[in-house]
C-alpha positions in Angstrom: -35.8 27.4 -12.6 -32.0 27.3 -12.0 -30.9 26.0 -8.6 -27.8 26.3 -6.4 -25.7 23.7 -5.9 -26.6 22.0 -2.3 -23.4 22.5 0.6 -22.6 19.4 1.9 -19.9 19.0 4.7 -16.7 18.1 3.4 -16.7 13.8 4.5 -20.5 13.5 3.0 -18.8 15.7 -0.2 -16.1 13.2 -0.6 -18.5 10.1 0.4 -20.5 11.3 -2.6 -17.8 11.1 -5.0 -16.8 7.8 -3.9 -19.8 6.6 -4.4 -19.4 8.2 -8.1 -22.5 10.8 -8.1 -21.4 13.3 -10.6 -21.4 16.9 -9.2 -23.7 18.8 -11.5 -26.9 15.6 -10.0 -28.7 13.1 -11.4 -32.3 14.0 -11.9 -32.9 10.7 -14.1 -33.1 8.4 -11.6 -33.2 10.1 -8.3 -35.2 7.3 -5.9 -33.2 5.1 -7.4 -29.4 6.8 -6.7 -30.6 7.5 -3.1 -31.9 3.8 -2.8 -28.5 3.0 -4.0 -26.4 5.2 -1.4 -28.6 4.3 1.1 -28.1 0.6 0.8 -24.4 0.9 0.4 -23.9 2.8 3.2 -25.9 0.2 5.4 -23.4 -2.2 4.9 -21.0 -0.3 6.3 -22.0 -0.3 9.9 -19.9 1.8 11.2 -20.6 4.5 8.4 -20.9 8.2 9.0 -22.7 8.7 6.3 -25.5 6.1 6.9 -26.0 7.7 10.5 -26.0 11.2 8.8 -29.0 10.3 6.8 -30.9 8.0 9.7 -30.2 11.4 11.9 -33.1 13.3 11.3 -35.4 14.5 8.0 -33.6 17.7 7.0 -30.2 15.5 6.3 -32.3 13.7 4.1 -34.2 16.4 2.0 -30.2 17.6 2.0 -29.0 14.7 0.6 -32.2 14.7 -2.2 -31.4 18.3 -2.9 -27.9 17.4 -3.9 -29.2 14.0 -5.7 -31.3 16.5 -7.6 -29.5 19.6 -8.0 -25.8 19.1 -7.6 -23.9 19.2 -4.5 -19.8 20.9 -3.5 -18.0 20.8 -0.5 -18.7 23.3 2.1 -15.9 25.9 2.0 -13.5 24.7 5.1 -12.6 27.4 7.6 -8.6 28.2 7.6 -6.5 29.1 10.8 -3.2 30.1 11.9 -1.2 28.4 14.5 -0.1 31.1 16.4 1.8 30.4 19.7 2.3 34.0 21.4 -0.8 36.4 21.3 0.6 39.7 20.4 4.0 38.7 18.3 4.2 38.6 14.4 6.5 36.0 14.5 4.7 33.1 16.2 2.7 31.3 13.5 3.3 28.2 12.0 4.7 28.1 8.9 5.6 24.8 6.7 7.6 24.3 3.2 8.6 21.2 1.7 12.1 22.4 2.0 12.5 23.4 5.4 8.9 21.1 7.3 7.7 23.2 9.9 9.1 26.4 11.6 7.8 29.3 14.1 7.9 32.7 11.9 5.7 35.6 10.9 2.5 34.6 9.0 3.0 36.0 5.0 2.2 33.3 3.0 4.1 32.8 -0.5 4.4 30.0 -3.1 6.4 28.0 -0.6 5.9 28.8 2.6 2.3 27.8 4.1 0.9 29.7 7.2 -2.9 29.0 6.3 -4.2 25.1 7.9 -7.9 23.7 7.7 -8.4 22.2 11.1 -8.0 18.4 9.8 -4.2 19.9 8.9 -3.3 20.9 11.6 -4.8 18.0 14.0 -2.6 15.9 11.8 0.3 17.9 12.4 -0.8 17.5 16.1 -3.6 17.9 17.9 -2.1 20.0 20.8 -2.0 22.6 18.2 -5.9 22.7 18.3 -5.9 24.7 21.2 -3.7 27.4 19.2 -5.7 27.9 16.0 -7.0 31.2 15.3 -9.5 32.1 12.7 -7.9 34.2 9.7 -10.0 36.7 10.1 -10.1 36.9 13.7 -6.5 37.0 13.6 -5.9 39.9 10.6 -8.7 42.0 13.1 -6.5 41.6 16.0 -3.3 42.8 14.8 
């Protein structure tokens, strides 16, 4: 019986491969790779990832499904930054050549207009409060 890869959030995705799990699992010694991630991330005592599986049963059937079937990152939702509800040229936009500008929100090769949320609180976090969901956005306009 083939199985889907298990969806993990993206910091458990990237804990995972840290930790050196390879994507596709590791049926041959499953008890003994979740013995070893859960003893690792004990250590740490301010890991995420250690809370994430003490937090309740289903994270840890999650984390066995990925031992055993193979795990990716959850797809990350994208925004826009869009400053003025109602003009096409108030979005974000960033290039390597030119950093960050206010324009309309057509992506090309070198002009971004598309941020995960971790991009654009690192831009800066005021911006939260003006990210719109892609789709909501293309719906709106």
């Amino acid at each position: 019986m083939e199985h889907e890869k298990v969806k993990l959030p993206k910091r458990l995705y990237d804990a995972l491969q840290d930790y050196g799990l390879p994507e596709n699992g590791n049926e041959s010694w499953p008890v003994g790779t979740i013995s070893g991630l859960y003893d690792q991330w004990r250590e740490e005592e301010s890991s995420v990832l250690g809370t994430f599986i003490d937090e309740n049963a289903d994270n840890q059937w999650l984390l066995i499904d990925a031992v055993r079937y193979g795990y990716e990152a959850e797809p990350q939702p994208i925004y826009y930054v869009r400053f003025i509800q109602n003009n096409s040229h108030s979005f974000l936009n960033s290039s390597e050549s030119d950093g960050l500008e206010i324009s309309d929100n057509e992506e090309t090769e070198y002009i971004k207009t598309k941020f995960t949320m971790p991009e654009i609180l690192a831009i800066d976090p005021r911006y939260k409060a003006f990210a719109v969901p892609v789709e909501e956005c293309k719906a709106d306009d």
